[in-house]
N, C-alpha and C positions, 0 to 999 in steps of 0.2 A: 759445086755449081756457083758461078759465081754469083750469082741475084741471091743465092741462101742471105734470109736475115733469120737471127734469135728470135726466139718465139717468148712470150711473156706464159711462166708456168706457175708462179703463186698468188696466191688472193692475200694474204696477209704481210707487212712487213712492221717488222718491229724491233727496236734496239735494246740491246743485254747488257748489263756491265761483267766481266770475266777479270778475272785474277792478272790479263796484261793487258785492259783498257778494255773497251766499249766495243763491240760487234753488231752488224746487221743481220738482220734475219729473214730469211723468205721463207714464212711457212715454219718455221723455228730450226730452217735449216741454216748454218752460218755462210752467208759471202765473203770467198776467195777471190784473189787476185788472180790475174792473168796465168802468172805463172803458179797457180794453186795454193799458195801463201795465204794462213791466216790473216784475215784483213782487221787487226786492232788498230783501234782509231784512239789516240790520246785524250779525248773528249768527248762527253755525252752531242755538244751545240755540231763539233763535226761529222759523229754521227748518225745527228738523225738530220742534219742536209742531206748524209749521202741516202738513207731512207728515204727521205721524201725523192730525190730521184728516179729511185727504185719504184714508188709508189706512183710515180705522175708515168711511169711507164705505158704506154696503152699493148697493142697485138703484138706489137713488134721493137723488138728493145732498141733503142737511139744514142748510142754514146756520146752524139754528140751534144745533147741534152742535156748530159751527166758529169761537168767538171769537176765538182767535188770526188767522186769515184774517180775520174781518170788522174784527177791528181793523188790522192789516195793509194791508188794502182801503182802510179808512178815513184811515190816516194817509196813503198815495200818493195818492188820489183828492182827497182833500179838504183833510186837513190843511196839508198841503206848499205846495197852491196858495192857502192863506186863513189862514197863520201866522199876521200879526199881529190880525187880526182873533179868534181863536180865543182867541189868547193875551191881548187884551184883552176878551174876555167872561169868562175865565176868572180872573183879576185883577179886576176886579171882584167880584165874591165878597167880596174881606177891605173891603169897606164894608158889607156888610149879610150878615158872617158867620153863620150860626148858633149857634156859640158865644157871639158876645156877646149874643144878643138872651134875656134871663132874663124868667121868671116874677116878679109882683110878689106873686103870689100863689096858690096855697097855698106857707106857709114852708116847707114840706118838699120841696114840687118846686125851688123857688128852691135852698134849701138844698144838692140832688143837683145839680142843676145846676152851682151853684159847687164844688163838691167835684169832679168830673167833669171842668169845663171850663177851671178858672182854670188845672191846671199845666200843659194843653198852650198856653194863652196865654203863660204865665211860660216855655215853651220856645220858642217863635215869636219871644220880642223876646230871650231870650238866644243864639238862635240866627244870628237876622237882622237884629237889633237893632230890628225892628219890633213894637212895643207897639200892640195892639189893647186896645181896654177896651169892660170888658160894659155895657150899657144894660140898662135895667127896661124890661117893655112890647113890643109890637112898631112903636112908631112909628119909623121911621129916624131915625138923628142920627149924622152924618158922621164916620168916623174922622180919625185922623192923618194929612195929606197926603201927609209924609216916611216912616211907615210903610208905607201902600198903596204910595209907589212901589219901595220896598224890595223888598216881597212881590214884585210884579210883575214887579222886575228876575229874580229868582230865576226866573219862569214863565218869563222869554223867552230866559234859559239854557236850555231843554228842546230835546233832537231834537224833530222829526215825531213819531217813533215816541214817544218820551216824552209828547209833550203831547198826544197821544192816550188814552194809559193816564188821562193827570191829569184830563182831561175829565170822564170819568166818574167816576174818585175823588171828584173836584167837586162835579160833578151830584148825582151820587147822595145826599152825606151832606149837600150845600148848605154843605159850611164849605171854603174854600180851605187854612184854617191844618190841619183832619185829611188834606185831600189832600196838603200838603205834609208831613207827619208819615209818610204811608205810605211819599213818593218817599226818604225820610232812613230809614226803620224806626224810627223812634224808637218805638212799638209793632206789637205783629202785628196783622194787616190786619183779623183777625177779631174784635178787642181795639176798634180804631178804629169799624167798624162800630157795633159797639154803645152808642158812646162817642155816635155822631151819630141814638141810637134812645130817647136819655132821656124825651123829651116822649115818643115812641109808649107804650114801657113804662109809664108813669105813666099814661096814658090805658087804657091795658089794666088795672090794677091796679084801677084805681076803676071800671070800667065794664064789665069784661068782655073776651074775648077773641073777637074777630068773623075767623073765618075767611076770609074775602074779603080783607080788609087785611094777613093772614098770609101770604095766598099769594101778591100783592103783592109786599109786602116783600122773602119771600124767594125773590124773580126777583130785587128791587135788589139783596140782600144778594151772591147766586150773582154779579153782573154787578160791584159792587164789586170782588168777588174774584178774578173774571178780569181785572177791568182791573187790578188790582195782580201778577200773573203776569206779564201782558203786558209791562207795564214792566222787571219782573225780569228776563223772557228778554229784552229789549233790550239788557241792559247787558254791554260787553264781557266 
């Protein structure tokens, strides 16, 4: 049927530590992933978010409520089994970054642009020694070989669980070098967002403010932000 929702069947949850990381519990039975996969969690802080999920649950379970678990879910399920795969889609990114790709025109969006985007480049290559440089236009034109694989190596330093959070970091702002700025802090996550929102706000400035696209956005903006918790709680 399709209206079936899960039904909420225990009163207690609680987290274990086991012999390969940290486990939930409903009822002192263990939580599996989707695909039935023990669900060990690299840290006590990650969890017991994904606990208090399980616990703010009322009649009827709501995944949507639940991105600690679904990211969780996602790094056992999928991540884990399709690493390099994952880790090279997401490495691609710093060839057709959104940072480098500027306006040629109007000078003032250009202008916000570089002011915006150049120091977190000028942090990327003093950081990883990887030098990205911005193009006018949106036609592709190839970065640095030796940089891209710079950047790259850094991705394929990530847990499961880490390169799961960075996916969406990714995804969502389209620039690899702000997703790698969130996993370092080099700004707060809420700071970075808006950094990969220059073109939208400039669109809104001169055209107006269209609620559909707002309410959009801030599903990505909300879904950035949990995938940079999720990382946080990763980390020993």
């Amino acid at each position: 049927m399709s209206d079936w929702k899960a039904k909420r069947f225990w009163k207690e949850v609680t987290v274990d530590e086991t012999p390969d990381g940290f486990a939930v519990l409903l009822d002192a039975r263990p939580v599996r992933t989707p695909a039935k996969a023990p669900m060990h969690l690299p840290t006590r802080a990650l969890a017991q978010a994904v606990a208090d999920e399980w616990q703010a649950q009322e009649a009827e379970i709501d995944p949507r409520t639940m991105p600690a678990t679904r990211a969780a879910n996602a790094a056992i399920d999928k991540v884990a089994v399709q690493f390099d795969e994952v880790a090279e889609l997401l490495s691609a990114y710093g060839d057709s970054d959104l940072l480098c790709y500027r306006a040629d025109a109007p000078q003032e969006l250009a202008e916000r642009q570089a002011a915006a985007w150049d120091p977190l480049l000028d942090w990327a290559a003093e950081t990883f020694g990887a030098r990205l440089e911005p193009r006018q236009g949106i036609m592709h034109a190839a970065q640095d070989a030796a940089a891209l694989a710079r950047l790259g190596a850094e991705v394929r330093k990530l847990s499961n669980f880490e390169l799961t959070a960075f996916h969406d970091l990714v995804g969502l702002s389209g620039s690899l070098v702000l997703g790698l700025a969130a996993l370092h802090d080099h700004l707060p996550a809420e700071e970075l967002w808006e950094l990969s929102r220059i073109d939208e706000r400039w669109q809104e400035e001169q055209w107006g403010h269209d609620e559909e696209a707002a309410e959009i956005a801030e599903i990505k903006r909300g879904s950035f932000l949990a995938a940079k918790r999720f990382h946080d709680l990763t980390r020993p």
